[in-house]
C-alpha positions in Angstrom: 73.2 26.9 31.1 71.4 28.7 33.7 70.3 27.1 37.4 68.1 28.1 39.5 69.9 25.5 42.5 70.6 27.9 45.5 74.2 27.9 46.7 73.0 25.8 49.8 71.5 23.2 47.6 74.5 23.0 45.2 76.6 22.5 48.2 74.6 19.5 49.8 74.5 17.4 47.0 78.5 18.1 46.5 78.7 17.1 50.1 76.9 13.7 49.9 78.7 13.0 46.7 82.2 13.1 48.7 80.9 11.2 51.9 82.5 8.0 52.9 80.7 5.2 52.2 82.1 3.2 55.3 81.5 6.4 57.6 78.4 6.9 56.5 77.3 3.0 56.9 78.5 3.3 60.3 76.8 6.7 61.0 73.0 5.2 59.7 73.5 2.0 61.5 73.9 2.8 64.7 71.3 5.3 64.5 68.6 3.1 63.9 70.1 0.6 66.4 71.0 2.3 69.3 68.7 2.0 72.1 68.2 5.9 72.4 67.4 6.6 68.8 66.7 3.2 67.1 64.0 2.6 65.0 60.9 0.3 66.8 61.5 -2.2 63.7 65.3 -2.7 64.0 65.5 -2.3 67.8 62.8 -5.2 67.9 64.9 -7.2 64.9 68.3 -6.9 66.6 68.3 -10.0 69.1 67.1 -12.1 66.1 70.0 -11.1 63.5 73.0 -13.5 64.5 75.4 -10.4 64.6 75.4 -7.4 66.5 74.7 -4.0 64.0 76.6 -2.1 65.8 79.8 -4.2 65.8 79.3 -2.9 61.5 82.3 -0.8 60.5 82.3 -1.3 56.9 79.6 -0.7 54.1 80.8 -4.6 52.8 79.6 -5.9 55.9 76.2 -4.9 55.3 75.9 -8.9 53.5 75.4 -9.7 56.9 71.7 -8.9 56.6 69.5 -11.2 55.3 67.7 -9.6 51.9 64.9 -6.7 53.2 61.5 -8.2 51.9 59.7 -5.3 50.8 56.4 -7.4 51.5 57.2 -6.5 55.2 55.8 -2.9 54.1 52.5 -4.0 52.8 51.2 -4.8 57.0 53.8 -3.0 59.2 53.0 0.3 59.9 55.7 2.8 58.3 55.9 4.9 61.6 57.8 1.6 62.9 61.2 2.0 60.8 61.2 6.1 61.7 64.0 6.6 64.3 62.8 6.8 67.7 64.5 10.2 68.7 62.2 12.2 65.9 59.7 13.5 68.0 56.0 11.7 68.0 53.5 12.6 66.7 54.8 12.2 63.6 53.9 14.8 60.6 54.4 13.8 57.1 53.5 12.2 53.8 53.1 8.3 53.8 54.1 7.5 49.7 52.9 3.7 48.4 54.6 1.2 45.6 53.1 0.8 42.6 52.0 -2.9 43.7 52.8 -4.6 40.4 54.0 -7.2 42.5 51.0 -7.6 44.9 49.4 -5.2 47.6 51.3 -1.3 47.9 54.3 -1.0 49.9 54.4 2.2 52.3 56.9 4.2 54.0 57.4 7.3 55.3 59.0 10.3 54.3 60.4 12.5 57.1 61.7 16.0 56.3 64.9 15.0 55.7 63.9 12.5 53.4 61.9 14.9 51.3 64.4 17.7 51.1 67.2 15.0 49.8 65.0 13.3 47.4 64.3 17.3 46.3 67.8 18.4 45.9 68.4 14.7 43.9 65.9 15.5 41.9 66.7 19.3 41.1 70.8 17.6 40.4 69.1 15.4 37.6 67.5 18.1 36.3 70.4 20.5 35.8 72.8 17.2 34.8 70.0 16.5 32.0 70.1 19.8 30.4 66.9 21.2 31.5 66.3 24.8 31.6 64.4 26.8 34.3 61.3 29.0 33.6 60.1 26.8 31.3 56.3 25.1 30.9 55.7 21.6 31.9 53.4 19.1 31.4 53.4 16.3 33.8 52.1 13.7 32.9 52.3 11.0 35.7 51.2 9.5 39.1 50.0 11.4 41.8 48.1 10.7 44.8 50.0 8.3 46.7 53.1 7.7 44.4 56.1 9.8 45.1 56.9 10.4 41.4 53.5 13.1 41.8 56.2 15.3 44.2 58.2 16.2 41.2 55.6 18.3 39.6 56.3 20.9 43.0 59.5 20.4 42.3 59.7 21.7 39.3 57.0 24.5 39.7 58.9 25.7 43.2 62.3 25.1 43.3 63.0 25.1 39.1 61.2 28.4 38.6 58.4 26.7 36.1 55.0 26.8 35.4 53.2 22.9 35.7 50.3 21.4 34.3 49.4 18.2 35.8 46.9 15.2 34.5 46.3 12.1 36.3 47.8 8.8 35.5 47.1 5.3 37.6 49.5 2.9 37.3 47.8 0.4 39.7 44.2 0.3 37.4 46.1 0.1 34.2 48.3 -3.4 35.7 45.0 -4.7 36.9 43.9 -4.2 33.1 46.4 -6.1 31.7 46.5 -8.7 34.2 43.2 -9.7 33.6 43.6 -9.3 29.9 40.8 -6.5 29.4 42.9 -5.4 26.4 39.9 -3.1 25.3 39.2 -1.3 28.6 43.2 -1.0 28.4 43.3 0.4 24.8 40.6 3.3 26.0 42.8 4.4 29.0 45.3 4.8 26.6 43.2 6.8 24.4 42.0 8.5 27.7 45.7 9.4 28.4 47.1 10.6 25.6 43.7 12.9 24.7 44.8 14.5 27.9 47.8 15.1 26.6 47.0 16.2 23.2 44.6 18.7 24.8 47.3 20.7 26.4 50.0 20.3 23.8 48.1 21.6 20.8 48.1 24.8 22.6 51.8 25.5 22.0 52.6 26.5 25.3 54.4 23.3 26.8 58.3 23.4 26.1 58.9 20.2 28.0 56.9 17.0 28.9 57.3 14.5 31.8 56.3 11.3 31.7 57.0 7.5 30.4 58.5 5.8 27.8 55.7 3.9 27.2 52.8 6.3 27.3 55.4 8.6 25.0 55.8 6.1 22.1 52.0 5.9 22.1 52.1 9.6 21.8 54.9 9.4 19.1 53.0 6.8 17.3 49.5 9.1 17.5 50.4 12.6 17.4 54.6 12.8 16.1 54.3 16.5 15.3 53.3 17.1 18.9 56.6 15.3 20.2 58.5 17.2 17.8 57.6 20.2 18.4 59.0 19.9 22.8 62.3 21.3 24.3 62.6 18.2 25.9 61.0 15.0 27.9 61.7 13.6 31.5 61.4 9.9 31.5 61.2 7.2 34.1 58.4 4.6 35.6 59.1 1.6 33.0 62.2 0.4 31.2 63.8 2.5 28.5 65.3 0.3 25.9 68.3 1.4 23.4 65.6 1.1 20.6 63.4 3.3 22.5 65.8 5.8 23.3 67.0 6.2 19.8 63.3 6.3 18.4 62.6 9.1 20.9 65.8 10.5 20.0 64.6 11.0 16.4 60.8 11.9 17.2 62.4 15.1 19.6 64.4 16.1 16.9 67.3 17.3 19.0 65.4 17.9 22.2 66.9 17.4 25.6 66.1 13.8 27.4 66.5 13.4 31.2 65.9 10.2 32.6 65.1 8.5 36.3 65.2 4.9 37.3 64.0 3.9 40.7 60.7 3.0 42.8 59.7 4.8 46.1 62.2 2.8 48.4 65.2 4.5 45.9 65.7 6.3 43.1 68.9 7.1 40.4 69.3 9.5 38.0 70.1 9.2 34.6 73.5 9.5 33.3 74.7 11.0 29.7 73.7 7.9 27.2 77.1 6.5 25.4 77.6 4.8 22.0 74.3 6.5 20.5 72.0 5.4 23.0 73.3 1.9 23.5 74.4 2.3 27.0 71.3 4.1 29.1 73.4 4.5 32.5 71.9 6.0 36.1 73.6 7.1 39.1 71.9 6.3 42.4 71.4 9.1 45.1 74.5 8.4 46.9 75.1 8.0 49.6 71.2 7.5 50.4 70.4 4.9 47.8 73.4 2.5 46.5 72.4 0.2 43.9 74.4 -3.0 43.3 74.2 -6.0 40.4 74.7 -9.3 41.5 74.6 -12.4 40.9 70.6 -13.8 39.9 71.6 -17.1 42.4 73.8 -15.6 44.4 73.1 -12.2 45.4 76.0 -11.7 47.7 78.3 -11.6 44.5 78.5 -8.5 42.5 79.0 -9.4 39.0 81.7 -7.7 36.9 81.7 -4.8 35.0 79.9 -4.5 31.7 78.2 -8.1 33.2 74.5 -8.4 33.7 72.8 -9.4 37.2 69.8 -8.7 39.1 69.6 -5.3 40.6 70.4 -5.0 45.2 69.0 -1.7 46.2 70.2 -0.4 49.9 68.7 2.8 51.6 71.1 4.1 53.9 69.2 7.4 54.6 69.3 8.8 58.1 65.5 8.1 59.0 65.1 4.9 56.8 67.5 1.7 56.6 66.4 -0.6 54.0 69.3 -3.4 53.3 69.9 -6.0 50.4 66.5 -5.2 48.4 66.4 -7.8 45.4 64.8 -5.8 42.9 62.5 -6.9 40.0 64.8 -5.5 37.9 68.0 -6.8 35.7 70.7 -4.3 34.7 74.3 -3.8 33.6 76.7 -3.3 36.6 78.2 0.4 34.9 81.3 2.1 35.7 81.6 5.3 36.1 85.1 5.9 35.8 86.0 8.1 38.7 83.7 10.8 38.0 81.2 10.0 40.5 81.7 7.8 44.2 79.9 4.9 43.4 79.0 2.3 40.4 75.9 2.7 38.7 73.5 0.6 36.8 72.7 0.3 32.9 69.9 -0.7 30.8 67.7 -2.1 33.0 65.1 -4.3 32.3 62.2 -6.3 34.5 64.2 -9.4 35.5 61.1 -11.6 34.3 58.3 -10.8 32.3 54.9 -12.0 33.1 51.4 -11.6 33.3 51.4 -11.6 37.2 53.8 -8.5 37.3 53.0 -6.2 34.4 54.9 -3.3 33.3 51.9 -1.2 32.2 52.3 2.3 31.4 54.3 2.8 34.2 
């Protein structure tokens, strides 16, 4: 297969993939907690934590940190967890949450943090089977969701040609919550006209967007599905029945999958035993994502076991520790072909009205 990733690119992701987890740990800590180059959050946290940060030599020690509440990002502004040696004024793109679970979340994306989560991205892409200078249609968040950067992604760095449509995650939640099933029923129908629009024309090869809103296009318009190269998927679960009913509506297609949210993000990993096992590989050594215990979430669980989901970001210009995810998954191994564990079939840990999946 062809790739378009430069020699430089290749290189940096090969490079993060053999870091050392404990070196790294140490490196990222003491960035954001050293006087000179701390972050204004975690410089004004440390005399409160019980421990000195610094004294950390080991990624295991990292327990010693209470869970990170991402409600903490709905009122602090994002500027406050940027290191304090990147020079001020500050110059970049502030990306929200979803806010299934309540108001948005922000943080903000330095250039660092936007060229990894690019060459992450462009790594799934090739991993998946994708191929360059083909015709997209993607069909998901923009605005202020991060998943919108992928469609420049694609178009710049993977040599395609993008169309885009509009998808709001955040009105179609509120729908649901307040069970306004009909007003939800015509943004569907809204959607996925958009979409037919632009795929009856014959000149999209693959299609981006989620599992839900693409079994309401396999259940409206099959021949349209069938007729794609491929689909990128991610924003809600992806069940094994799901998978294998795509599966069968691509007929032979290529399927690429994400999992993640805008604090960290994993890509998907080759599905085993015919779809049963949906694996995904966190963007090491940024993002780690454990599974542990649902009442204690100091313990990891075992292999092939089933716990709630601890997300860390260990990036340079963003420390984020012990994030108890929404989410349940299988802890996965991956055998020695990649640095870390990763997490299968995930699922919302609970499922209720007051934190809807939606279309995405």
């Amino acid at each position: 297969m062809t790739t378009v990733m430069e020699p430089d690119a290749a290189d940096l992701t090969e490079a993060w993939l053999s870091e050392d987890l404990d070196a790294w740990t140490r490196r990222v800590v003491r960035r954001h907690f050293d006087p000179q180059t701390g972050s204004p959050y975690w410089l004004s946290r440390r005399p409160y934590l019980g421990f000195d940060p610094l004294d950390i030599t080991r990624y295991a020690e990292l327990a010693q940190f209470e869970p990170f509440s991402l409600a903490t990002l709905r009122d602090l502004d994002p500027v406050q967890l940027v290191p304090g040696d990147i020079p001020r004024p500050l110059a970049g793109r502030i990306w929200e949450s979803g806010g299934t679970t309540g108001r948005p979340c922000r943080i903000f994306h330095t250039p660092s943090m936007a060229e990894h989560h690019t060459q992450w991205r462009l790594l799934g892409l090739r991993q998946a089977g994708f191929e360059p200078g083909r015709t997209w249609l993607y069909a998901c968040p923009s605005g202020p969701h991060i998943v919108g950067r992928g469609a420049n992604q694609i178009a710049e760095l993977y040599h395609s040609t993008v169309y885009t449509m509009d998808l709001d995650p955040r009105w179609i939640k509120g729908l649901i919550r307040d069970s306004r099933l009909v007003e939800m029923n015509l943004y569907v129908e809204h959607t996925i006209e958009q979409m037919t629009d632009l795929l009856e024309t014959g000149r999209v090869q693959y299609l981006e967007t989620t599992p839900a809103i693409l079994q309401a296009l396999i259940a409206r318009r099959p021949e349209l599905v069938s007729g794609l190269e491929g689909v990128g998927l991610g924003g809600t679960q992806l069940t094994p029945p799901m998978y294998r009913e795509i599966l069968e509506a691509l007929e032979g297609g290529v399927i690429g999958t994400t999992y993640g949210n805008t604090f960290g993000c994993a890509m998907g990993l080759p599905a085993e035993n015919g779809g049963a096992i949906l694996p995904y590989l966190p963007n090491y050594p940024q993002v780690t994502m454990a599974v542990v215990d649902k009442d204690d979430p100091r313990r990891e669980v075992g292999y092939g076991e089933v716990g709630r989901v601890r997300l860390t970001v260990l990036h340079d210009d963003l420390f984020l520790p012990n994030i108890l995810e929404r989410d349940q998954a299988i802890r996965f191994d991956t055998g020695g072909k990649w640095p870390c564990d990763g997490v299968a079939n995930v699922r919302p840990l609970q499922i209720s009205s007051a934190t809807p999946e939606g279309l995405y």
